[in-house]
VOBA-1610 file (N, C-alpha, C; in pm, whole numbers, padded with zeros to 5 digits, always signed):
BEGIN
Unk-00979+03142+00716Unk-00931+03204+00591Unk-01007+03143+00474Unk-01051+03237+00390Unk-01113+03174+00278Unk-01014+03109+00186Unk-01124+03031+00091Unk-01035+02939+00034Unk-00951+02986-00115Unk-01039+03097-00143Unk-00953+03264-00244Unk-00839+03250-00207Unk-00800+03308-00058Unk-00718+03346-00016Unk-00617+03294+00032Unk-00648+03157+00090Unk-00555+03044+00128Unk-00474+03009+00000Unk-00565+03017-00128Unk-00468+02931-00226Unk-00368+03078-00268Unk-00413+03219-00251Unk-00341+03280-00306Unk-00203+03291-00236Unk-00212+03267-00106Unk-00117+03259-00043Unk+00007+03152-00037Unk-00050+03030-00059Unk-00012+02900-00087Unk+00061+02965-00250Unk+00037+03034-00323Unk+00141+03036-00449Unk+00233+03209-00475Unk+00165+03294-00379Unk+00312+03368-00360Unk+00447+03309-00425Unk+00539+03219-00385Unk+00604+03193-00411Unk+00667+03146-00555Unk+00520+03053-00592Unk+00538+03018-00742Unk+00537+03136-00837Unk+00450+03217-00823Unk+00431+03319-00892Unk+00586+03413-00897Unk+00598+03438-00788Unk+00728+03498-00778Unk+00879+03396-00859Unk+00836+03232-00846Unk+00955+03181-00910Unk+00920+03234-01078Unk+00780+03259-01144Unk+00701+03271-01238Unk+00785+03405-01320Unk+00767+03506-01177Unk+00844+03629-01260Unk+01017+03635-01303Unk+01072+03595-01203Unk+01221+03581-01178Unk+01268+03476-01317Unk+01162+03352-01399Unk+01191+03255-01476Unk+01196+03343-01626Unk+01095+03445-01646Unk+01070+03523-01760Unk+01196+03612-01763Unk+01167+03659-01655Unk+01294+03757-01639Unk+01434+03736-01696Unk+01485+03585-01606Unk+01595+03525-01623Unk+01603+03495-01791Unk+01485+03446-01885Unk+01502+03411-01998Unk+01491+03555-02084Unk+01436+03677-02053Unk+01480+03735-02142Unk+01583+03823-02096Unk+01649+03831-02014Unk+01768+03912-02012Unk+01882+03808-02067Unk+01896+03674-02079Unk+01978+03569-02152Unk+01956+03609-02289Unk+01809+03607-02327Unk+01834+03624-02483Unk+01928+03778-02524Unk+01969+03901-02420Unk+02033+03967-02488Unk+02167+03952-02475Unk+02218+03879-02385Unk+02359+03789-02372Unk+02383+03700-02340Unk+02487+03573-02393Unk+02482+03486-02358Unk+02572+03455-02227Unk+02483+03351-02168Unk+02583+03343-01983Unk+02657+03201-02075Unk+02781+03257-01985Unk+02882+03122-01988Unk+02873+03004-01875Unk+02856+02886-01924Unk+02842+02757-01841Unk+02980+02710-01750Unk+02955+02652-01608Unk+03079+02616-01571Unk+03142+02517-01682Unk+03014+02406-01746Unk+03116+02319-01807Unk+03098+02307-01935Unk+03207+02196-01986Unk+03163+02188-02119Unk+03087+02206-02210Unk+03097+02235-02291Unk+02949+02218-02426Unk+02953+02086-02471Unk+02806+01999-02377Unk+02792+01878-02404Unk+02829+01803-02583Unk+02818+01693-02594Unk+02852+01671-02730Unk+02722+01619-02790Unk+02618+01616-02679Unk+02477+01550-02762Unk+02398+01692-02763Unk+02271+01693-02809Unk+02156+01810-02812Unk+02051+01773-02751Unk+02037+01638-02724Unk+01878+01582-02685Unk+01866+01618-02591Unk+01779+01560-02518Unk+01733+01566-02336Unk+01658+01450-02255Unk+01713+01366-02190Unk+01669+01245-02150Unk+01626+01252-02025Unk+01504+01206-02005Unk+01411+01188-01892Unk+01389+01075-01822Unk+01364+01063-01673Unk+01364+00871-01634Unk+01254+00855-01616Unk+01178+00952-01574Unk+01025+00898-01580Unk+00925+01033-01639Unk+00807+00946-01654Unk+00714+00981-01699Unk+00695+01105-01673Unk+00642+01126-01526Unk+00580+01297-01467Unk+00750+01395-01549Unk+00810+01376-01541Unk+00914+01470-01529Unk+00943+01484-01685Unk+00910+01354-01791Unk+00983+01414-01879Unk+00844+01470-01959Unk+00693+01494-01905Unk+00561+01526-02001Unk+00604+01705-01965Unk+00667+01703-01797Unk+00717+01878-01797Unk+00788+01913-01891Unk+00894+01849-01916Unk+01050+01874-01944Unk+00997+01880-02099Unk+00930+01822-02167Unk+00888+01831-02296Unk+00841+01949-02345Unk+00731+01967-02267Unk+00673+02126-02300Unk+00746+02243-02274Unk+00845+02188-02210Unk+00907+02328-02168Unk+01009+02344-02320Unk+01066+02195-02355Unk+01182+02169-02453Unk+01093+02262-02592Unk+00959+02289-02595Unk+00991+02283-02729Unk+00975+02146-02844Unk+00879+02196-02945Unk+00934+02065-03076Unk+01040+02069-03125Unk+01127+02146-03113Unk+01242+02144-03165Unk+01394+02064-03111Unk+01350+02012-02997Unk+01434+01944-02894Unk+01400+01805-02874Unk+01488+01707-02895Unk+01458+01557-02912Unk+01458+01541-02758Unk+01321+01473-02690Unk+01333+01467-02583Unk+01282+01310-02563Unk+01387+01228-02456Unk+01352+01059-02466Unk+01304+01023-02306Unk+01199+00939-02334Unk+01174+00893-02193Unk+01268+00766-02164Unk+01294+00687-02077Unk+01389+00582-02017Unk+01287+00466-01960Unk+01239+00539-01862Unk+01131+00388-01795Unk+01011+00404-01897Unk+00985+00303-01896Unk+00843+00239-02043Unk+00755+00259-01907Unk+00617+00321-02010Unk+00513+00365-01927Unk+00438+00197-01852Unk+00394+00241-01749Unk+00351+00116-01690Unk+00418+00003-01632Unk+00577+00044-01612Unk+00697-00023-01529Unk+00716+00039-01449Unk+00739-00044-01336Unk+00786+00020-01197Unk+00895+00095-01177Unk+00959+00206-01160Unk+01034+00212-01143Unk+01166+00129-01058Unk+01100+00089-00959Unk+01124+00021-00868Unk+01237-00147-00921Unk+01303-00099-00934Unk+01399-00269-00990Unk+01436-00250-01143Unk+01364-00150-01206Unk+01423-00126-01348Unk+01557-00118-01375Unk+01589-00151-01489Unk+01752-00158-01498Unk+01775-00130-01691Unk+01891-00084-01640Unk+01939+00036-01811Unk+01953-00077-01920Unk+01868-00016-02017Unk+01863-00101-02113Unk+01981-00002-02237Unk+02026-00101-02319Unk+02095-00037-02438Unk+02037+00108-02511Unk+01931+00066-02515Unk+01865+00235-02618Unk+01886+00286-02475Unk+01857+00300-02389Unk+01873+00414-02259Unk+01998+00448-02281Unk+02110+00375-02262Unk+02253+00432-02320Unk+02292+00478-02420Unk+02183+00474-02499Unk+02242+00513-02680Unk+02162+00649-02619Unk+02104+00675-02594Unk+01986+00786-02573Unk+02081+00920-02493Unk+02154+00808-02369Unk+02208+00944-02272Unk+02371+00989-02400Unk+02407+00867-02484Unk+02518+00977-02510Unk+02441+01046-02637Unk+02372+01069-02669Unk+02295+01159-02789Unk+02254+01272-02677Unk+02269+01290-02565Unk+02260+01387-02514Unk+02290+01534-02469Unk+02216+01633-02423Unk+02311+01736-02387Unk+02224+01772-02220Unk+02139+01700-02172Unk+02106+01714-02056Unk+02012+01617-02013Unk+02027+01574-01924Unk+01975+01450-01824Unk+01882+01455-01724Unk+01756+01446-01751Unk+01670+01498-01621Unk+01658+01354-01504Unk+01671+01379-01382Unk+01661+01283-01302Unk+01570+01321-01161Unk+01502+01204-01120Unk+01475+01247-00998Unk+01537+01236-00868Unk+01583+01123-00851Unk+01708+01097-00780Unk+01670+01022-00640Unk+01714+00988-00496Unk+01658+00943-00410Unk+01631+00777-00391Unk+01667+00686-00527Unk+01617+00557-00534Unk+01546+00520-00658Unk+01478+00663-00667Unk+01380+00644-00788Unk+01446+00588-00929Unk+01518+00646-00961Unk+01579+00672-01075Unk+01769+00639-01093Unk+01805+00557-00961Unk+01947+00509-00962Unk+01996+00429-01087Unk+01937+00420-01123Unk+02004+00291-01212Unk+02005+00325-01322Unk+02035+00455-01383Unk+02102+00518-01488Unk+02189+00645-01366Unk+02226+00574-01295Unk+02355+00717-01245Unk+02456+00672-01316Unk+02472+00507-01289Unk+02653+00484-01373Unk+02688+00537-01468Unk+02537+00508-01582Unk+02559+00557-01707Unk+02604+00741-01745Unk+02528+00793-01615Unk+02546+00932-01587Unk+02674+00961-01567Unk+02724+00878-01466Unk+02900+00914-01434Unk+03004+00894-01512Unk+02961+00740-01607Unk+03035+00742-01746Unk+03075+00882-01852Unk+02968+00957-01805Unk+02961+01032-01936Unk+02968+01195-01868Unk+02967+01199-01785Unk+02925+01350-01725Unk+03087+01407-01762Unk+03220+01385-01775Unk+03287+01427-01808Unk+03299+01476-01982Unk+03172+01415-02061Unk+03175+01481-02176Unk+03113+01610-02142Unk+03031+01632-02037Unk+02973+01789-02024Unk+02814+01770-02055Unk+02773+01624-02004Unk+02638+01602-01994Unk+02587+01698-01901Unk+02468+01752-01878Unk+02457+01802-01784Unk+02340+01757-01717Unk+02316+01771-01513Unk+02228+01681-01480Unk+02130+01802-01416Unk+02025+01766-01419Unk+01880+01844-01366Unk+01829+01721-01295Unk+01849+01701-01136Unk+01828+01635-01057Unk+01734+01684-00960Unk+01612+01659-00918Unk+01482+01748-00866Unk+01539+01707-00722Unk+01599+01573-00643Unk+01634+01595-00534Unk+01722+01665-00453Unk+01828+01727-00511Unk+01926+01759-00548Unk+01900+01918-00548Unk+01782+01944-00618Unk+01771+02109-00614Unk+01659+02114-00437Unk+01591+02045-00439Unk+01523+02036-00304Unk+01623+02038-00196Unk+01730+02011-00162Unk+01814+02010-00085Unk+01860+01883-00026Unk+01801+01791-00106Unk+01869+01633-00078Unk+02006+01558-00070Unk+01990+01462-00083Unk+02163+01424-00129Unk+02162+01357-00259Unk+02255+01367-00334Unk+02267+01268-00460Unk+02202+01106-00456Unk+02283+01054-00350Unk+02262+00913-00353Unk+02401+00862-00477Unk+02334+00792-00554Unk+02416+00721-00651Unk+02454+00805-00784Unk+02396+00948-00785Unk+02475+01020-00878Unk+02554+01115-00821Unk+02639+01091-00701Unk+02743+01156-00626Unk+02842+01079-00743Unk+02949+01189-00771Unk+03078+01122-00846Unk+03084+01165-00995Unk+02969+01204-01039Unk+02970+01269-01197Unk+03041+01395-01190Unk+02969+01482-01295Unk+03049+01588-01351Unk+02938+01696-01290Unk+02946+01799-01407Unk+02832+01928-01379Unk+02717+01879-01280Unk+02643+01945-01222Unk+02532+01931-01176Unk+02425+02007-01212Unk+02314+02037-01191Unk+02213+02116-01246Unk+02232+02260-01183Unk+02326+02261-01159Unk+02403+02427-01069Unk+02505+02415-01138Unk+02582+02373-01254Unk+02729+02389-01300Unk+02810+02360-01189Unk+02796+02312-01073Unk+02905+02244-00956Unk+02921+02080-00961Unk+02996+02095-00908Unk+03078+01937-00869Unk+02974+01924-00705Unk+02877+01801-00758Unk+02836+01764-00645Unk+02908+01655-00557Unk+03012+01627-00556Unk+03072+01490-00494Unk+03098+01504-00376Unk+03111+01657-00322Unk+03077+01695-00163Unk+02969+01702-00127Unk+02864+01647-00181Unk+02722+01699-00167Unk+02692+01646+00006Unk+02621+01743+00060Unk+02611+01716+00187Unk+02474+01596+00226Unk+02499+01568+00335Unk+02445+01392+00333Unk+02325+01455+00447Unk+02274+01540+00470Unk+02175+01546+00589Unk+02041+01511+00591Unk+02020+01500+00479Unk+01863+01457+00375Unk+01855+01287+00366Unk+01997+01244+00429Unk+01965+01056+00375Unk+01840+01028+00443Unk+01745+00939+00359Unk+01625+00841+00398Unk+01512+00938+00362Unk+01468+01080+00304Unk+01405+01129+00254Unk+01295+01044+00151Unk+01136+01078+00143Unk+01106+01005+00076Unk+01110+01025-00069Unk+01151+01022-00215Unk+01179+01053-00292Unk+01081+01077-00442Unk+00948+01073-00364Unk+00826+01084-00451Unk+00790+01211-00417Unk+00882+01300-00485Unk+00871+01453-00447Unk+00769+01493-00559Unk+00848+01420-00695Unk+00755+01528-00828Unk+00565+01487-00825Unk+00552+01422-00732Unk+00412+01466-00675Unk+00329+01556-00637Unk+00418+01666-00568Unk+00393+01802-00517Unk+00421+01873-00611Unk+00322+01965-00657Unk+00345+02054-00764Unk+00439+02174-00757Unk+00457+02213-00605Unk+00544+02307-00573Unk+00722+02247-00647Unk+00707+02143-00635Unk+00861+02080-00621Unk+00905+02062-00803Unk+00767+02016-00889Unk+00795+01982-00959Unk+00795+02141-01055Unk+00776+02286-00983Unk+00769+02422-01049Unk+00913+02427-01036Unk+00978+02351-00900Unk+01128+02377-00873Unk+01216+02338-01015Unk+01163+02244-01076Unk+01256+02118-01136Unk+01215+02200-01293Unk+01127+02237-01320Unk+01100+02274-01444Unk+01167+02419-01453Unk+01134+02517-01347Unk+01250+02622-01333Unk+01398+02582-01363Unk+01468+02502-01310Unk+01615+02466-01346Unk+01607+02409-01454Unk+01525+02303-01519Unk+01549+02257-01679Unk+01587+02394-01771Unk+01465+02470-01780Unk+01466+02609-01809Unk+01591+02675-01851Unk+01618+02721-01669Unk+01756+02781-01670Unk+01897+02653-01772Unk+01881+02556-01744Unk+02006+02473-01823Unk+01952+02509-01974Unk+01873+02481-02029Unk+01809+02467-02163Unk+01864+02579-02264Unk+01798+02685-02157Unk+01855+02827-02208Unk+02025+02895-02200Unk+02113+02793-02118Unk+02229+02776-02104Unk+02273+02758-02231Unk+02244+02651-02324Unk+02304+02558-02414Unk+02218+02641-02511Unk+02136+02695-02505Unk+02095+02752-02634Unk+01999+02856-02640Unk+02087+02987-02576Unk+02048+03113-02519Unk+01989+03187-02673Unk+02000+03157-02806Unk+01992+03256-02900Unk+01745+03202-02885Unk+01725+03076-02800Unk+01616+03042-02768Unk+01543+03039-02693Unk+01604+03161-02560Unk+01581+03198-02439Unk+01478+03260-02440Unk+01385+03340-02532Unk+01297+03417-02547Unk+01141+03252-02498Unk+01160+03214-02629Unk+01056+03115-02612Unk+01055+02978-02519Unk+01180+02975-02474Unk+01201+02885-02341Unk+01163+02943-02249Unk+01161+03080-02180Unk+01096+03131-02124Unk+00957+03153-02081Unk+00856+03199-02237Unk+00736+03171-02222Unk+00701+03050-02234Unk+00743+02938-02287Unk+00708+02796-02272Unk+00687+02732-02107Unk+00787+02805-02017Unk+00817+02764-01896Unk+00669+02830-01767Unk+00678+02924-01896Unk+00583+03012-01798Unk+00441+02964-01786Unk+00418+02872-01910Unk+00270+02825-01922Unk+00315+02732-01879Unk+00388+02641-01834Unk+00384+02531-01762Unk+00404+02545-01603Unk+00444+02671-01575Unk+00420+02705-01429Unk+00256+02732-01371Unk+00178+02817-01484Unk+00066+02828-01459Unk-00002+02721-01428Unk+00041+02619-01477Unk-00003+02477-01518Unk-00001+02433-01365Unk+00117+02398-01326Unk+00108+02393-01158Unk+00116+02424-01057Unk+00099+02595-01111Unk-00028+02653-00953Unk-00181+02601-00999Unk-00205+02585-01096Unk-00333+02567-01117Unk-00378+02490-01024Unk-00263+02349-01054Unk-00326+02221-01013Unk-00288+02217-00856Unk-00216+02275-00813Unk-00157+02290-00677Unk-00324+02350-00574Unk-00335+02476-00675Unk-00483+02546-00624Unk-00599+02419-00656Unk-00622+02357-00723Unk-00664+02253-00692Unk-00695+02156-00598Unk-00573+02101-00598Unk-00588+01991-00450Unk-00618+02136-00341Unk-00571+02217-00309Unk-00623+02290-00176Unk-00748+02305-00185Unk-00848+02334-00274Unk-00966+02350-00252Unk-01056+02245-00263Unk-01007+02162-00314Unk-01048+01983-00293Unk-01080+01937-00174Unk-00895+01985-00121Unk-00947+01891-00019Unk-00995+01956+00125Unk-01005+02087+00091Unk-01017+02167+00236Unk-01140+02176+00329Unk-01248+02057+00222Unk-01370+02075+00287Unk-01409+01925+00388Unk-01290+01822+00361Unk-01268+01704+00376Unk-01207+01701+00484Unk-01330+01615+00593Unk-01296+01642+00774Unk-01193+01486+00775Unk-01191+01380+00726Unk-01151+01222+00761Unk-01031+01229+00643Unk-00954+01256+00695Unk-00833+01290+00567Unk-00704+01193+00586Unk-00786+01053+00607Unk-00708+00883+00614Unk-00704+00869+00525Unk-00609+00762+00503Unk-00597+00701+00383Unk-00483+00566+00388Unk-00514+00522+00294Unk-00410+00370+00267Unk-00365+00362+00151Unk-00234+00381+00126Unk-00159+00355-00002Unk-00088+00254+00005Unk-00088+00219-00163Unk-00019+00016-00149Unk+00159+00078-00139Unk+00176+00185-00114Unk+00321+00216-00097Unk+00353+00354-00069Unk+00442+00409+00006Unk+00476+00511+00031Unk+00490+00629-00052Unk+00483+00638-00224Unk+00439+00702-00318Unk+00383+00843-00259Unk+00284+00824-00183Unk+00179+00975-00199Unk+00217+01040-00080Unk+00281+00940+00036Unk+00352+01042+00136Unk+00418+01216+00150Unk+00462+01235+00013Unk+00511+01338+00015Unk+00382+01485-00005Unk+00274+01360-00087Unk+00183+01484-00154Unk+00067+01469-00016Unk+00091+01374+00086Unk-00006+01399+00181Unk+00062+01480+00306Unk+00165+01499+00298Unk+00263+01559+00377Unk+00226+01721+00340Unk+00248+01773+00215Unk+00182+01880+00139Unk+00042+01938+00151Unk+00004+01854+00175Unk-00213+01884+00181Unk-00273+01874+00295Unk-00187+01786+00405Unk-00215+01758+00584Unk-00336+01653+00562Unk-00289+01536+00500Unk-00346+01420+00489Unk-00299+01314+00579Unk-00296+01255+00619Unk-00297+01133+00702Unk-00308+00970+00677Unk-00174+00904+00582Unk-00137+00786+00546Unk-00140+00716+00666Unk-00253+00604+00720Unk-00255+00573+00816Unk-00172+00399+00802Unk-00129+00373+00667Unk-00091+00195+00658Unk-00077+00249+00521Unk+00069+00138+00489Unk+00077+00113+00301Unk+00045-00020+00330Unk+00061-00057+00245Unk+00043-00251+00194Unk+00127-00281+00162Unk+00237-00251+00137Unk+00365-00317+00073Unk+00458-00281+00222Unk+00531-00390+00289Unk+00620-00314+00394Unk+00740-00253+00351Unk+00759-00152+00382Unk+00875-00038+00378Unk+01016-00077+00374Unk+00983-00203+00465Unk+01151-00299+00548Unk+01166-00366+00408Unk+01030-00455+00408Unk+01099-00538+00260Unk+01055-00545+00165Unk+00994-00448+00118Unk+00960-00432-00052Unk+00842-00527-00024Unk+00791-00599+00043Unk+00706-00700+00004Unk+00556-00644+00102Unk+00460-00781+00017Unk+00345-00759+00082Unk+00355-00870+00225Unk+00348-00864+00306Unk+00350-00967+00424Unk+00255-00974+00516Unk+00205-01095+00594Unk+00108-01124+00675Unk+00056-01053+00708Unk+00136-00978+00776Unk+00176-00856+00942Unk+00116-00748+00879Unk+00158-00701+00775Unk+00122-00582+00706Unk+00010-00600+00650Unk-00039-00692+00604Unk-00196-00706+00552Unk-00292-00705+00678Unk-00254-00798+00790Unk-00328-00786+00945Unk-00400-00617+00985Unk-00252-00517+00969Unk-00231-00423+01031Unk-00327-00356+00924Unk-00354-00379+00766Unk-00405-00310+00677Unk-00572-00325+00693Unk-00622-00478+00755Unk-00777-00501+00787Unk-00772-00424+00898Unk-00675-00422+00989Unk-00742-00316+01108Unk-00804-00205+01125Unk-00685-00136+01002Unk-00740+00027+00981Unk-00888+00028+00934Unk-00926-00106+00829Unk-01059-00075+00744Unk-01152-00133+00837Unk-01170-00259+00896Unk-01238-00293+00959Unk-01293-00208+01124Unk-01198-00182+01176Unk-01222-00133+01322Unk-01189-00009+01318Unk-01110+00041+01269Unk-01103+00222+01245Unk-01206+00305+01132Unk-01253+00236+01022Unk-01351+00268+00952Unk-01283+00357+00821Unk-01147+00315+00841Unk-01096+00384+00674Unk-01145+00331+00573Unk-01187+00413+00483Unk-01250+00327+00344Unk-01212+00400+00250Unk-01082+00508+00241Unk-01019+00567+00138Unk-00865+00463+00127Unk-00892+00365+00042Unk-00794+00246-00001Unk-00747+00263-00136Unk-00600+00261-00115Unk-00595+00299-00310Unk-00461+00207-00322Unk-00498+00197-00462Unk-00388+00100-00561Unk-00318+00149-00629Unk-00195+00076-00710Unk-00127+00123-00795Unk-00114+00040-00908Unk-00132+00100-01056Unk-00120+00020-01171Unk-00028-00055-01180Unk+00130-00004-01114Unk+00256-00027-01153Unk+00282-00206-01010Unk+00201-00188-00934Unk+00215-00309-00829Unk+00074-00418-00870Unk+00129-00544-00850Unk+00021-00642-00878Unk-00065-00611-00765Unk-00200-00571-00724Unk-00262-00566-00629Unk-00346-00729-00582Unk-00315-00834-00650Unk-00406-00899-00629Unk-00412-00948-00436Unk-00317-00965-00428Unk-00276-00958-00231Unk-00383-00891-00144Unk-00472-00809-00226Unk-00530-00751-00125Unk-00686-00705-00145Unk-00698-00801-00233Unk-00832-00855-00311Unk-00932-00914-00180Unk-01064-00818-00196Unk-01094-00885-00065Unk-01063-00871+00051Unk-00973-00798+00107Unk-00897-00778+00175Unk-00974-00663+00277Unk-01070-00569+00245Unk-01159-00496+00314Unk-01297-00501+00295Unk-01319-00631+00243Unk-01470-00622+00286Unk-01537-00592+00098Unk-01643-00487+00161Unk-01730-00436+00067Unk-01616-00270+00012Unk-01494-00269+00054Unk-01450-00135+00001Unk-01382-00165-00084Unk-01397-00047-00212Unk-01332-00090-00325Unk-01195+00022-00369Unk-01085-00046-00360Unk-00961-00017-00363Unk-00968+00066-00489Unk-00950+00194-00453Unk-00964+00312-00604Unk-00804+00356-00627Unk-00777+00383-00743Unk-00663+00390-00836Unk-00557+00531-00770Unk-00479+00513-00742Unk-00344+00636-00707Unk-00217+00607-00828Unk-00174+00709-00934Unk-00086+00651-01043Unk+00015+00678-00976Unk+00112+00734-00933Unk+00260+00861-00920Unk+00317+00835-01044Unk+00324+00756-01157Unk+00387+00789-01261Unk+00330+00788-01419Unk+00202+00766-01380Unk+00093+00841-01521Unk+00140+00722-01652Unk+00078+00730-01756Unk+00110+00676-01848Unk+00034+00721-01989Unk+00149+00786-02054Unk+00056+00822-02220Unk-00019+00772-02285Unk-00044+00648-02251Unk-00114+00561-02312Unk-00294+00523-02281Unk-00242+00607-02150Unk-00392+00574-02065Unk-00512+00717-02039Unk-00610+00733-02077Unk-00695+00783-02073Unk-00711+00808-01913Unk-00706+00961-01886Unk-00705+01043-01762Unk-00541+01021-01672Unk-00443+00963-01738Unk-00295+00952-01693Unk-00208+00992-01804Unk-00241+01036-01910Unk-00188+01085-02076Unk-00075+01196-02038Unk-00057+01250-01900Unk+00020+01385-01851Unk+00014+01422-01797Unk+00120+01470-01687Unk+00123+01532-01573Unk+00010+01602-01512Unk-00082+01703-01579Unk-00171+01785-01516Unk-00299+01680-01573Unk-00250+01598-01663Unk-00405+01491-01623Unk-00403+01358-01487Unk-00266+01338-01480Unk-00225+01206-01371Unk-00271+01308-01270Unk-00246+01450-01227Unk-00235+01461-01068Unk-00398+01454-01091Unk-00463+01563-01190Unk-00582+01597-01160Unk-00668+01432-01116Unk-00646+01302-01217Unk-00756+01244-01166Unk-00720+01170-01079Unk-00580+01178-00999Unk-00558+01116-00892Unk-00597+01165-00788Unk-00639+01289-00792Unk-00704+01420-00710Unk-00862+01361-00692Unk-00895+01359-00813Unk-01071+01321-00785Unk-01107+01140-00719Unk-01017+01053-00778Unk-01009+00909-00716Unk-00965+00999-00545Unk-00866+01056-00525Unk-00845+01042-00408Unk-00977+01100-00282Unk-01012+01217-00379Unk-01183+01260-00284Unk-01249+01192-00233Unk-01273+01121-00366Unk-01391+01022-00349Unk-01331+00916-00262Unk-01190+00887-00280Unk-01193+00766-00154Unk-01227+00832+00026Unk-01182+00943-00018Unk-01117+01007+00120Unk-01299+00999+00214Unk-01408+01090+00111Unk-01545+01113+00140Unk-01609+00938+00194Unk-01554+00856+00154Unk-01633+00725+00169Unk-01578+00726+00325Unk-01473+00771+00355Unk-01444+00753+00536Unk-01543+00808+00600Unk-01572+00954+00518Unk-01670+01028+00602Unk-01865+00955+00633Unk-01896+00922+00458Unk-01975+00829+00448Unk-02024+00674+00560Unk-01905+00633+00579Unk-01903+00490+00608Unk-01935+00550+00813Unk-01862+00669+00859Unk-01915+00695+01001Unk-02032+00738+00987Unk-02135+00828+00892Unk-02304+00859+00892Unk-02313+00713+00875Unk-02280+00602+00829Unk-02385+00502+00826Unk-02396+00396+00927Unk-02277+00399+01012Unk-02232+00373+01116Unk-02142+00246+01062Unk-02090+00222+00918Unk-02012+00128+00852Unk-01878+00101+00891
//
């Protein structure tokens, strides 16, 4: 199948969520739908990380105070709610989350308050996951009471908004809530949504034609992060560097990490800004450990936003992926 045709096929779906999103926003602007719950008491819109709230922005509009939570260039990983994060969620009228681990540690603050009629846009949650630690609040990003939420998804990996398909899911439901709370703005929430869908089929058609010409499609991530987007593309995470069991870097796992490079001949090795890499300095030789973000940073030149983080995590990832292919012509 050509590669025209593969990607057109690969976004059927988006396109179709594309029409159904316009649709949905202008038949709202000629009446307004009633919400299961409350009319929150804040207007803003609070985001926990980066990728989700550079969507959630463009979709909001300048007219919509929209706050990020994790500071660019912190791990998600161990972060914990600071005071402005709480001043932030009750100035709110909707809560974007990713959910899964990522982003636990503003659920309390979520459950505190979800009985004012906060409302939550949870991307695991619309994927068919389980809550985790925001089981027990109020509304959900469906106007339901998730506290029955069904548990069949536990241990899922939760670095979904990687996949552009998932993250068309999550910007579709902001959308739909947005235009909930303030349907007389459904017209231009609509087309706002719509250029940000284009946005990721673009980049979706992207990685497919990237990587479709790429026979050695190994790789080593310092953490389970890109699993989901190599799961998506039929890539092959052959070792992370950080073990899974304990958050840490350990002997065993560094042993198991020279094996792949040394005697299997992987030489697509990548890092993360947000983890100290020095552990693994040296650690393969003459291969040089190239950059993987999953959570971008405004501050940084080629990570400034979502369709700039995937794109140049896309081209670092080629180029690591091609050095596998490289390193067997040289017999390396």
């Amino acid at each position: 199948m050509s590669t025209t045709s593969h990607a057109s096929f690969r976004f059927a779906p988006i396109r179709i969520l594309l029409i159904l999103a316009i649709g949905t926003a202008l038949s709202m602007s000629g009446c307004k739908r009633v919400s299961s719950s409350a009319k929150p008491a804040g207007s803003g819109v609070v985001v926990t990380i980066f990728p989700l709230y550079d969507l959630v922005k463009q979709v909001a509009g300048p007219g919509t105070k929209v706050t990020l939570l994790l500071p660019p260039g912190v791990s998600s990983h161990g972060y914990t709610t600071t005071p402005a994060d709480v001043k932030a969620l009750n100035e709110a009228a909707i809560l974007v989350a990713n959910g899964g681990g990522v982003d636990d540690w503003i659920a309390q603050a979520y459950r505190d308050r979800a009985s004012s009629g906060l409302r939550l846009v949870h991307l695991m949650s619309i994927l068919g996951g389980e809550l985790g630690e925001f089981e027990g609040g109020g509304a959900g990003h469906d106007g339901h009471d998730h506290a029955e939420a069904v548990h069949d998804h536990g241990g899922a990996n939760p670095h979904v908004w990687l996949v552009p398909r998932n993250a068309s899911k999550l910007v579709s439901k902001f959308a739909e809530e947005l235009a909930v709370l303030y349907p007389e703005q459904a017209v231009e929430i609509g087309r706002r949504e719509a250029e940000v869908q284009q946005e990721l089929a673009a980049i979706d058609v992207a990685y497919e034609e990237a990587l479709e010409s790429i026979t050695d499609r190994r790789l080593i991530t310092f953490h389970d992060a890109f699993n989901p987007l190599a799961d998506e593309f039929h890539l092959d995470v052959v070792a992370t560097v950080l073990s899974l069991e304990t958050h840490d870097v350990t002997p065993a796992r560094l042993q198991e990490v020279r094996a792949h490079i040394e005697k299997e001949g992987v030489r697509a090795v990548f890092v993360e800004p947000q983890f100290d890499s020095k552990a693994i300095e040296g650690l393969g030789g003459e291969v040089e450990p190239r950059l993987l973000d999953p959570l971008g940073d405004p501050n940084r030149p080629g990570y400034e936003s979502y369709d700039a983080m995937m794109r140049t995590n896309l081209r670092n990832l080629v180029e690591g992926l091609r050095e596998n292919v490289a390193a067997k012509e040289t017999g390396g």
